[in-house]
N, C-alpha and C positions, 0 to 999 in steps of 0.2 A: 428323512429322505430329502434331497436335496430340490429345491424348487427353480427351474430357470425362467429365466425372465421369456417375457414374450419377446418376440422381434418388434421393433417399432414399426408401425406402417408408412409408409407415404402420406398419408395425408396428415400423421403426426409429427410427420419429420418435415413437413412443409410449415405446420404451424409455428413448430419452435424454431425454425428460421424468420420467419417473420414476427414471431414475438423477440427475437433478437437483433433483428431490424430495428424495430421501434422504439427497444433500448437503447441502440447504439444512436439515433436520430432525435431522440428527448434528452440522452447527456450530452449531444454537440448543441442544440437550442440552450440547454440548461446554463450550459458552459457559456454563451455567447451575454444571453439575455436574462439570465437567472430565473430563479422557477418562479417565480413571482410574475415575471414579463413573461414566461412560454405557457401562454394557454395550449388546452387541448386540440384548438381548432389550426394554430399554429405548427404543430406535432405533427396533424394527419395530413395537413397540407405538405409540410417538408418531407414525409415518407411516402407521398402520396396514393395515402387511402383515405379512408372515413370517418369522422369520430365515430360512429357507432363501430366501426371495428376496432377500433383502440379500446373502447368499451367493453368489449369480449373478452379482450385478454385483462386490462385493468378495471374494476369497476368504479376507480377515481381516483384523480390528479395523487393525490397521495399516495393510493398505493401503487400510483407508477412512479412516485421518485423514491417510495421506499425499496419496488424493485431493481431499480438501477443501481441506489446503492446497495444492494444483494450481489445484483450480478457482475458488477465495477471493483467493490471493495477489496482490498489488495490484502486480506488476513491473512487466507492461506499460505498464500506463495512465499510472505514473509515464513510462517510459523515450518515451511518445509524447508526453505534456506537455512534456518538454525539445527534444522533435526539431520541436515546431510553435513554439516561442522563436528560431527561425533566422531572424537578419536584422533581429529588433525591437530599440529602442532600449536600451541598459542598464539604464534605470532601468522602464519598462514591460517587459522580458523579466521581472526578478528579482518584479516586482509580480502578474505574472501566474502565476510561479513560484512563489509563496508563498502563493495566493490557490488555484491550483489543485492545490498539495499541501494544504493544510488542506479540499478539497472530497474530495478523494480517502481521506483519511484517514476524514471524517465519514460518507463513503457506505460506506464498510469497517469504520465503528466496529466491529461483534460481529465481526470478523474479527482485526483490528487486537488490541484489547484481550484475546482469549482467548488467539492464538498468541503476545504477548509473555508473556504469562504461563505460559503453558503452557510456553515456552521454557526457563522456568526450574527444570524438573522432567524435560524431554522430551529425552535429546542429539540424536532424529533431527527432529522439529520443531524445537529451536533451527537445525540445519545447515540444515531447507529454508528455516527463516524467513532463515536467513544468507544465503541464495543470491539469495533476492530482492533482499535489502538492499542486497550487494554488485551486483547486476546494476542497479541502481536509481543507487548511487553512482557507478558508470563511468560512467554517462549525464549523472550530475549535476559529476564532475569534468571531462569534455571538455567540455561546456558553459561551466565554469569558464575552463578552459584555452585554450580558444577564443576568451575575451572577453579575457584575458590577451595571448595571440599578438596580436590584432586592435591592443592599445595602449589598451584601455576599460580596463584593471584594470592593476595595478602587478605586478610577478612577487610570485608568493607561492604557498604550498602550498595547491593549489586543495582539494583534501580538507579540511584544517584551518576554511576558510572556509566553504566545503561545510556540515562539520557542524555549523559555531555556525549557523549559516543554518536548517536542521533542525531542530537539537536544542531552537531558540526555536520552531518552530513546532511541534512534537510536545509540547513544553512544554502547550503554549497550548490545543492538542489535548484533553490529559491534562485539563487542570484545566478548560475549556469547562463541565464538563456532570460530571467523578464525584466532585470535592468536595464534603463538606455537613461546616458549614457553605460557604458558596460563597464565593472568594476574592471582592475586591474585581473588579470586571468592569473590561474592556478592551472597547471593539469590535471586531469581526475589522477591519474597515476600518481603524483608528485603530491596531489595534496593527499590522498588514500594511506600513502606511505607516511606520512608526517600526522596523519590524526593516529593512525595506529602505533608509530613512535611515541609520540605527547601522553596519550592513555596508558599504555604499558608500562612507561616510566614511572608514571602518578600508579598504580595499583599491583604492579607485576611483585611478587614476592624473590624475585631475579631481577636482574638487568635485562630486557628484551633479549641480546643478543648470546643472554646463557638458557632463556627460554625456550629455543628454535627444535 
């Protein structure tokens, strides 16, 4: 027999808006002042409530930046962009691929940019940042591997292509918008189409433009 949920009440549906609050007001302190400088007392003053309400919902500074990176971490959204690339052409999967990891990135920017940094200071933020990454990479290596088995791509260590594939697009990311002065510009379009050119040539078992 099938079980339905309860309705949520008001005053559950008021909690989880203000424990969503105080998420989004601990990653902009985090981001600003790193979680080293954002005390708890800093947190409830900028959301203006209590510590001891912040306390309710976290029972300590830790598990409120383990929750933010819970509720911030950008796995899935990558891991459903690859699983809606089933079935499109090679050269339009990788296009759309690239187009909507650089959207996901940019909609994540104050997420993005503090946990890599933070990462470099934090071991238990680098391991959840790791977890995402790795759970992100599975999704992005069968995807690989798949177009491989199908005969679109020549055998090759789908990870290795993987991550030049990435690592120009986080590149691109990086330099977008926090250089000053500002690199020479790219358009996302113009460079979009030239990493998915570069890559195809290097792995396509075709020429890109017998792949389409």
């Amino acid at each position: 027999m099938e079980t339905r949920e309860k309705p949520r009440t008001k005053r559950q549906e008021q909690a989880d808006a203000r424990r969503e609050q105080l998420l989004d007001v601990a990653l902009q302190l985090f981001s600003e002042k790193g979680v080293r400088g954002s005390t708890i007392r800093d947190i409830a003053q900028a959301a203006g409530v209590t510590e001891g309400l912040i306390y309710r919902y976290f029972p300590s500074k830790v598990a409120l930046v383990q929750a933010v990176l819970e509720s911030f971490g950008p796995k899935h959204p990558f891991v459903e962009l690859v699983e809606a690339l089933e079935g499109l052409p090679l050269r339009e999967a990788y296009t759309q691929l690239a187009h909507g990891h650089l959207e996901m990135l940019n909609r994540d920017r104050r997420f993005i940019t503090w946990s890599f940094h933070e990462a470099q200071n934090d071991p238990e933020v680098a391991e959840t940042l790791g977890s995402f990454i790795a759970e992100a990479m599975r999704a992005g290596t069968q995807f690989v591997q798949g177009r491989i088995d199908a005969g679109e791509l020549r055998p090759h260590d789908p990870l290795v292509s993987l991550r030049l594939f990435q690592g120009s697009l986080f590149t691109y990311f990086l330099m977008e918008k926090n250089l000053s002065p500002p690199i020479p510009h790219v358009e996302r379009e113009t460079f979009v189409n030239g990493v998915v050119e570069i890559v195809l040539r290097g792995i396509a078992a075709t020429h890109p433009e017998d792949a389409e």
